[in-house]
NUZADREN-497083 format. One record per residue (C-alpha): residue number from 1; residue in three letters; x, y, z. Coordinates in steps of 0.5 Angstrom, whole numbers, plus 500, padded with zeros to 3 digits. Each point is the difference from the previous one (the first is absolute). Layout:
N
NODE    i   aa   xx   yy   zz
NODE  NUM  ala    X    Y    Z
...
//
This chain:
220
NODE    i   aa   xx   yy   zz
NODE    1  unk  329  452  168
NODE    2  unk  500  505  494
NODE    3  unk  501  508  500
NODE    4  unk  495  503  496
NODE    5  unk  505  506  498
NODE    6  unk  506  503  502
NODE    7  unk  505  506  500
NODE    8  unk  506  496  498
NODE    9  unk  503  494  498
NODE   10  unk  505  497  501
NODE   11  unk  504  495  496
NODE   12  unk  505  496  499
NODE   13  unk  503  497  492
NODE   14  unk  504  493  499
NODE   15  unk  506  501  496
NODE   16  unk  502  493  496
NODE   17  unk  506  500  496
NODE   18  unk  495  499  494
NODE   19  unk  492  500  498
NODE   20  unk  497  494  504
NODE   21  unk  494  498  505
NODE   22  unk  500  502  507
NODE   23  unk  496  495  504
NODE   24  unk  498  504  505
NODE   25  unk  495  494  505
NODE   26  unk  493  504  497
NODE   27  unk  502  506  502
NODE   28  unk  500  507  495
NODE   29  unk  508  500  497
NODE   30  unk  503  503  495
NODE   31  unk  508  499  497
NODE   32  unk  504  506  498
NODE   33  unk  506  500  494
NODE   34  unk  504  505  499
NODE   35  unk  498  504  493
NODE   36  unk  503  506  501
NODE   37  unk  494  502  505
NODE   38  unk  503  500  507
NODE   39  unk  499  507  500
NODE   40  unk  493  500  501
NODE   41  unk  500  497  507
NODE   42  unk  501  504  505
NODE   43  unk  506  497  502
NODE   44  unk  504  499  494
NODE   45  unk  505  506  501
NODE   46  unk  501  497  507
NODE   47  unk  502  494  495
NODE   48  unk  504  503  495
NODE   49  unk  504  504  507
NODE   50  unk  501  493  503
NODE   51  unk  503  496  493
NODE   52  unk  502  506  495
NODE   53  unk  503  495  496
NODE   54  unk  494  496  499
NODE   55  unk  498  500  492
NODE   56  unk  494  498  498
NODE   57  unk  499  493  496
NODE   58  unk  497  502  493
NODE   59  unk  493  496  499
NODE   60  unk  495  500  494
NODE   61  unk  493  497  502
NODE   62  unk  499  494  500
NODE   63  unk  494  499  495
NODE   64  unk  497  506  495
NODE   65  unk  496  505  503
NODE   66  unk  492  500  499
NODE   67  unk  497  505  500
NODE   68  unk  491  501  502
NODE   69  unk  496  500  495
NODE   70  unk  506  497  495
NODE   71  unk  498  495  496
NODE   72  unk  504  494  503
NODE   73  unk  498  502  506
NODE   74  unk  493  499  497
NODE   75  unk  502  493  498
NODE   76  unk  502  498  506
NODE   77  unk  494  502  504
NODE   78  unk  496  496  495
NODE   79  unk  505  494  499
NODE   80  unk  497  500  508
NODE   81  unk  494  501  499
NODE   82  unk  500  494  494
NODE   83  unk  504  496  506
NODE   84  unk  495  500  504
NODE   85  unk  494  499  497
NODE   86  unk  504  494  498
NODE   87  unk  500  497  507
NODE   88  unk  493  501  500
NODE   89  unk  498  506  503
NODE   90  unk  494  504  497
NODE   91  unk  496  506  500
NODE   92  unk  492  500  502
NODE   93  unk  495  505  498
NODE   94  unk  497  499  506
NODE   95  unk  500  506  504
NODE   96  unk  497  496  507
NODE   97  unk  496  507  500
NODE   98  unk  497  499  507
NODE   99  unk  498  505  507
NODE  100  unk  502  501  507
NODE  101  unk  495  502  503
NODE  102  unk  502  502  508
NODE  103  unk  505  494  499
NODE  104  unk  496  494  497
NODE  105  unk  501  498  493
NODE  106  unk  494  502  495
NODE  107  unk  499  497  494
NODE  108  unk  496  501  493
NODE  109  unk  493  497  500
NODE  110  unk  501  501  492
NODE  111  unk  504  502  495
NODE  112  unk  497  503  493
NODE  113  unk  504  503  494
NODE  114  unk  505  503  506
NODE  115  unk  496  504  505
NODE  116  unk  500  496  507
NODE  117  unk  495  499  505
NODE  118  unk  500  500  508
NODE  119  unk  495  500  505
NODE  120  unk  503  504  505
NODE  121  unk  497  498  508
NODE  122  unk  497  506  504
NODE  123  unk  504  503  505
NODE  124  unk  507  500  496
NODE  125  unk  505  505  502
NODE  126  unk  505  499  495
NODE  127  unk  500  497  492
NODE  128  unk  508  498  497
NODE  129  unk  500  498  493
NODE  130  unk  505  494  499
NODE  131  unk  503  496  495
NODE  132  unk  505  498  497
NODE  133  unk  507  504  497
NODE  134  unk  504  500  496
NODE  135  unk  507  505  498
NODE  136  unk  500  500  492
NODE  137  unk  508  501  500
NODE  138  unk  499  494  503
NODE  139  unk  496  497  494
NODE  140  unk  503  503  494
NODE  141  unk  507  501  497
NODE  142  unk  499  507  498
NODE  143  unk  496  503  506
NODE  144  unk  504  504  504
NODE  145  unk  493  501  504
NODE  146  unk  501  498  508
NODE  147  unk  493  502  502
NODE  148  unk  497  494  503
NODE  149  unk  492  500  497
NODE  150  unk  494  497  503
NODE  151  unk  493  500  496
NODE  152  unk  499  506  496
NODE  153  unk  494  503  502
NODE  154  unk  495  504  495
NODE  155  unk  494  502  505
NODE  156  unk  497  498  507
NODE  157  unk  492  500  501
NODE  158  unk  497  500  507
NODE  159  unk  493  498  501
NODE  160  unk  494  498  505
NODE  161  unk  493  500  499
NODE  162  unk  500  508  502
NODE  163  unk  507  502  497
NODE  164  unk  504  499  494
NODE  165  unk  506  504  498
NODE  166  unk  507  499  495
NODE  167  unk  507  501  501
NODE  168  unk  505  501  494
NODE  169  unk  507  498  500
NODE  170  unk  501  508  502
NODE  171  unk  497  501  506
NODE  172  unk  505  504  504
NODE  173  unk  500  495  506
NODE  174  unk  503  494  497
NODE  175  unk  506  502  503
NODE  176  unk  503  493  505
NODE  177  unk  501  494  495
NODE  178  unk  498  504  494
NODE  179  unk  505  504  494
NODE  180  unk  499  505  497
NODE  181  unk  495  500  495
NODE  182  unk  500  499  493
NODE  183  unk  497  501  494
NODE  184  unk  493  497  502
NODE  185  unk  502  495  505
NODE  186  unk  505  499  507
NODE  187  unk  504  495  502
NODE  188  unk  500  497  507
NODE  189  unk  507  498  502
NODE  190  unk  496  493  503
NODE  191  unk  497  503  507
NODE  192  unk  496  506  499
NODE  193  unk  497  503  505
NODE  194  unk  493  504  499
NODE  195  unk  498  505  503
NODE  196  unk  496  500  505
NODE  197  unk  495  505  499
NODE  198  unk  497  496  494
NODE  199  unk  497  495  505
NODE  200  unk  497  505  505
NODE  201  unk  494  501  497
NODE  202  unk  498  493  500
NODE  203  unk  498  497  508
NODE  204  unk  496  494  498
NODE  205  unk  505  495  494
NODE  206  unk  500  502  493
NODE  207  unk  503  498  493
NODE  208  unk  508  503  497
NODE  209  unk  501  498  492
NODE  210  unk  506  501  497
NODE  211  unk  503  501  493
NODE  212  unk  506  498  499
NODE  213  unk  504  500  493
NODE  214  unk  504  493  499
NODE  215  unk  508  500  501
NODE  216  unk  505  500  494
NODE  217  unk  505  497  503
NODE  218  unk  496  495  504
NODE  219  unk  502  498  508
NODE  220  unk  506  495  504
//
């Protein structure tokens, strides 16, 4: 079991004589050494009552600090990023864009110059847009961008034989599963909802083609 939120927490820190690591079987732990910051707990003047004569050991950090966005830190994400390329891990510039229509995958019956095309089955009640995700803070040393992006959408078109009709990256309803609008795309997180709206006026099947733009960064 796990409480989704609470009005209080409380939590105990392990004093060790010196900076080490607590193995603590799985469980979240964490090790306190006394920097001339026993005040900011909330019982350190029950401390400083029970031993007045206590003097604090005097400590440096172990290793310089780095600091977001600072040029070693860079480093560092991309000495990572190199690593793992080395172990063999790739990018792919295959979003794996495809549909889930009331739960049953959908894939594209052709793909040409980015725009997707899906026959969609009569009766569907509910289309998500799926794919695959990535987080580009993840991918590059410099990004701080902790979004997770799917596809990037331009524009939507919807038709039958009686009725056609376009949506652009705008459209105000593009809300579950969507960002927020950039300048002439929007990006998916990887499972966008689309409005259910949109498939009301069709009753028999009907055809869905999306135009997407390529990923810069490309997918796990």
């Amino acid at each position: 079991m796990q409480l989704d939120s609470v009005s209080r927490l409380e939590y105990f820190h392990v004093e060790l004589d010196g900076h080490d690591v607590l193995y603590a079987d799985g469980a979240p732990a964490e090790t306190f050494v006394d920097c001339d910051n026993r005040a900011m707990f909330e019982n350190g003047d029950e401390f400083a009552a029970l031993y007045p004569d206590h003097e604090a050991r005097p400590w440096e950090f172990c290793a310089s600090r780095v600091e977001l966005g600072s040029d070693e830190l860079n480093g560092i994400r991309l000495a990572l990023l190199n690593r793992a390329e080395a172990l063999g891990y790739q990018l792919t510039e295959d979003p794996d864009l495809h549909l889930i229509a009331d739960g049953e995958v959908i894939r594209a019956q052709t793909i040409a110059k980015s725009v997707y095309r899906f026959t969609i089955p009569a009766g569907t009640e509910s289309i998500w847009l799926g794919s695959r995700s990535a987080v580009p803070a993840e991918l590059t040393a410099t990004s701080r961008d902790r979004r997770r992006l799917g596809v990037s959408i331009g524009e939507i078109r919807l038709r039958d034989e009686h009725i056609s009709f376009a949506i652009d990256y705008t459209y105000p309803e593009f809300t579950e599963g969507f960002h927020e609008a950039g300048r002439g795309h929007r990006w998916t997180n990887g499972r966008a909802r689309l409005p259910e709206a949109l498939l009301k006026p069709f009753v028999g099947g009907f055809t869905l083609e999306m135009r997407i733009f390529r990923s810069p960064l490309g997918y796990p």
